[in-house]
N, CA, C and O of each residue as an XYZ file, in Angstrom:
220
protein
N       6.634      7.393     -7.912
C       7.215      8.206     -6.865
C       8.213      7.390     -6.056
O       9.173      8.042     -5.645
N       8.188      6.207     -5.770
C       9.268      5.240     -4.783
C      10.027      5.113     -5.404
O      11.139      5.367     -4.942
N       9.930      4.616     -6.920
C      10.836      4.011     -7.578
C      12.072      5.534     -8.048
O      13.286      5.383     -7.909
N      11.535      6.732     -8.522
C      12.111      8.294     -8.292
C      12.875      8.585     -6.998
O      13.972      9.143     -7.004
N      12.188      8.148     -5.789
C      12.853      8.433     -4.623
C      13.259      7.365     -4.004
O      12.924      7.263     -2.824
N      14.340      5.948     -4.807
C      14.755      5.213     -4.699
C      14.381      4.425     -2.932
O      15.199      4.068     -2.084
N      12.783      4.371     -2.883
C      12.321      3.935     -1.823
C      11.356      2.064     -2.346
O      10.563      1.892     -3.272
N      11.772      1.217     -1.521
C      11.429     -0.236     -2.397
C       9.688     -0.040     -2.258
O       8.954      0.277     -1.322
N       9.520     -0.303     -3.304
C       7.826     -0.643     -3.240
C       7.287     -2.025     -4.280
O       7.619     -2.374     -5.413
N       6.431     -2.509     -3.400
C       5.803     -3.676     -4.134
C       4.193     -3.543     -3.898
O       3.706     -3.493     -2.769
N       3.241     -3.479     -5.393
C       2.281     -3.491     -5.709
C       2.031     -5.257     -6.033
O       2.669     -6.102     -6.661
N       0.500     -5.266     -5.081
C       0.359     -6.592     -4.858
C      -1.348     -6.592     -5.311
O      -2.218     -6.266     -4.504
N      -1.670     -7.045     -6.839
C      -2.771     -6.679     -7.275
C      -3.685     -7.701     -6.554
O      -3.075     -8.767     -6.477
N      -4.762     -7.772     -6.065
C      -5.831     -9.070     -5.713
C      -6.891     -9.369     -7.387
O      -7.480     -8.671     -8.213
N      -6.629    -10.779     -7.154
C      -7.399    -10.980     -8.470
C      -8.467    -11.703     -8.381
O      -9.149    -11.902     -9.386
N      -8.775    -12.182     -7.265
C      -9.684    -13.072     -7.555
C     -10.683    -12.704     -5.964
O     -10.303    -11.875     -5.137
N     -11.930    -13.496     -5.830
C     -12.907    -13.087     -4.982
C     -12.097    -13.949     -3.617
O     -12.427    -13.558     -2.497
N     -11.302    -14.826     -3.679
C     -10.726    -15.893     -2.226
C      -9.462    -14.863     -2.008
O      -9.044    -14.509     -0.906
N      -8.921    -14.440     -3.331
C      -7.183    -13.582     -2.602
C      -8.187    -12.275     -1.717
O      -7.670    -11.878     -0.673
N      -9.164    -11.818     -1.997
C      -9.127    -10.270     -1.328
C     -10.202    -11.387      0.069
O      -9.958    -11.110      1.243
N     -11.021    -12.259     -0.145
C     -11.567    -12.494      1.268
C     -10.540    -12.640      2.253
O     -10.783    -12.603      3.459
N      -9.011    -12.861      1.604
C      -8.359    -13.561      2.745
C      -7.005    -12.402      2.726
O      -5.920    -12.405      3.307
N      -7.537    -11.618      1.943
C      -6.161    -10.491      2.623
C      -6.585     -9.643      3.712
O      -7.607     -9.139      4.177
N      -4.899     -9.736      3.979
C      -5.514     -8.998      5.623
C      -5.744     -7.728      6.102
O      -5.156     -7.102      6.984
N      -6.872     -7.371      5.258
C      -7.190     -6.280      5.540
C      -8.569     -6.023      4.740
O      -8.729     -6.450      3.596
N      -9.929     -5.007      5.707
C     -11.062     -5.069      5.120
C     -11.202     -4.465      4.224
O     -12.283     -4.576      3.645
N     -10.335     -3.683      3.768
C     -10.873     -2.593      2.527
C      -9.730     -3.081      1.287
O      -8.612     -2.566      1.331
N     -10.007     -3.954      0.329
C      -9.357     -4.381     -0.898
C      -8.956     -3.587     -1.607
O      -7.756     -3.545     -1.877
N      -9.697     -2.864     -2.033
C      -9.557     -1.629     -3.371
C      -8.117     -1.043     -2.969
O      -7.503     -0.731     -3.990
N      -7.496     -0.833     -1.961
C      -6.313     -0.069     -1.648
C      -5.712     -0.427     -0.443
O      -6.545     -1.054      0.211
N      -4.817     -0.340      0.067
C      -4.415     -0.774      1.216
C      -2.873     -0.248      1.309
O      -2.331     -0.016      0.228
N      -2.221     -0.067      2.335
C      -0.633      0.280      2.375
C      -0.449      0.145      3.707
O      -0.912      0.639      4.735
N       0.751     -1.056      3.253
C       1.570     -1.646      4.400
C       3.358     -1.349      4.707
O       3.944     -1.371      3.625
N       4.089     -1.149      5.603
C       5.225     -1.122      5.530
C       5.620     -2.314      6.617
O       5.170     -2.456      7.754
N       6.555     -3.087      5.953
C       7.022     -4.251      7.076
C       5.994     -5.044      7.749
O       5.956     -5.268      8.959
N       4.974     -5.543      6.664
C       4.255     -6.636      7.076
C       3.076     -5.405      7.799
O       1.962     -5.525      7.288
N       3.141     -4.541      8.625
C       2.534     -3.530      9.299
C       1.600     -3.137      8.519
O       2.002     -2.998      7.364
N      -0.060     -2.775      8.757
C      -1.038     -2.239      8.151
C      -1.276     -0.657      8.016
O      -2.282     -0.317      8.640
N      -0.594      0.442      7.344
C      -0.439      1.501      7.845
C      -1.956      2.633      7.062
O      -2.552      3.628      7.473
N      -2.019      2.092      6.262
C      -3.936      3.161      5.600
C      -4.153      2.440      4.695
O      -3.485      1.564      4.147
N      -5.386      2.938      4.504
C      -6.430      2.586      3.166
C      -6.722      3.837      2.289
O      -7.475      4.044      1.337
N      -5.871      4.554      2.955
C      -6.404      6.180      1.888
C      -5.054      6.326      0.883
O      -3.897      6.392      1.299
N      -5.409      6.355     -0.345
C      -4.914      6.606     -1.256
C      -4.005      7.672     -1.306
O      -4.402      8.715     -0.785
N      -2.621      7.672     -1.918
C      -1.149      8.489     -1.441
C      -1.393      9.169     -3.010
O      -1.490      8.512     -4.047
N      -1.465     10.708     -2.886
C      -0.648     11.605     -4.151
C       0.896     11.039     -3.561
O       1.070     10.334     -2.567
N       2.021     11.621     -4.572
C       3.103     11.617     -4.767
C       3.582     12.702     -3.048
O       4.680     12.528     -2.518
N       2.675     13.586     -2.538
C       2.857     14.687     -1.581
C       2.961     13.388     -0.491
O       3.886     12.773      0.041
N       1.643     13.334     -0.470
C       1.233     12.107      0.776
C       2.452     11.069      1.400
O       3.014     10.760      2.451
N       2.424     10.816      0.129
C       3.583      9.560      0.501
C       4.929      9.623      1.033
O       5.525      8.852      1.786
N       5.333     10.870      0.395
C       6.555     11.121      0.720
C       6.869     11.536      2.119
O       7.933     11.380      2.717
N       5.488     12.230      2.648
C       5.718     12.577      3.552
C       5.541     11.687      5.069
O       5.854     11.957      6.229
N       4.873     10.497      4.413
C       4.560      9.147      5.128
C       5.914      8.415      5.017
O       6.429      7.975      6.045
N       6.417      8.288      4.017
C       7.992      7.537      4.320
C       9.073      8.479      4.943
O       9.972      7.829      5.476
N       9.172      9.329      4.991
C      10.259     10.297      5.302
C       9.792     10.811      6.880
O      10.616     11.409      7.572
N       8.582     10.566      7.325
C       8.062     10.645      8.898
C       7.858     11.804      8.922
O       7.437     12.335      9.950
């Protein structure tokens, strides 16, 4: 969906048990940030998102 609606996105997998103790944020499994900023942990359909980048 970002890469369709020419919006930059970077997927940042955690692989190991020290990368997710020390990312910053408590819930590993998912996370979404814009500009360093912590913005949810709830998982984006293609609807969701768009409507989260576009405000």
């Amino acid at each position: 969906t970002a890469k369709k609606n020419n919006i930059p996105f970077k997927a940042i997998k955690i692989q190991s048990r020290d990368e997710a103790q020390n990312a910053p944020t408590p819930i590993t499994n998912y996370a979404l940030f814009h500009d360093g900023e912590y913005i949810t942990n709830e998982q984006m359909n293609d609807k969701k998102f768009l409507k989260l980048v576009n405000g």
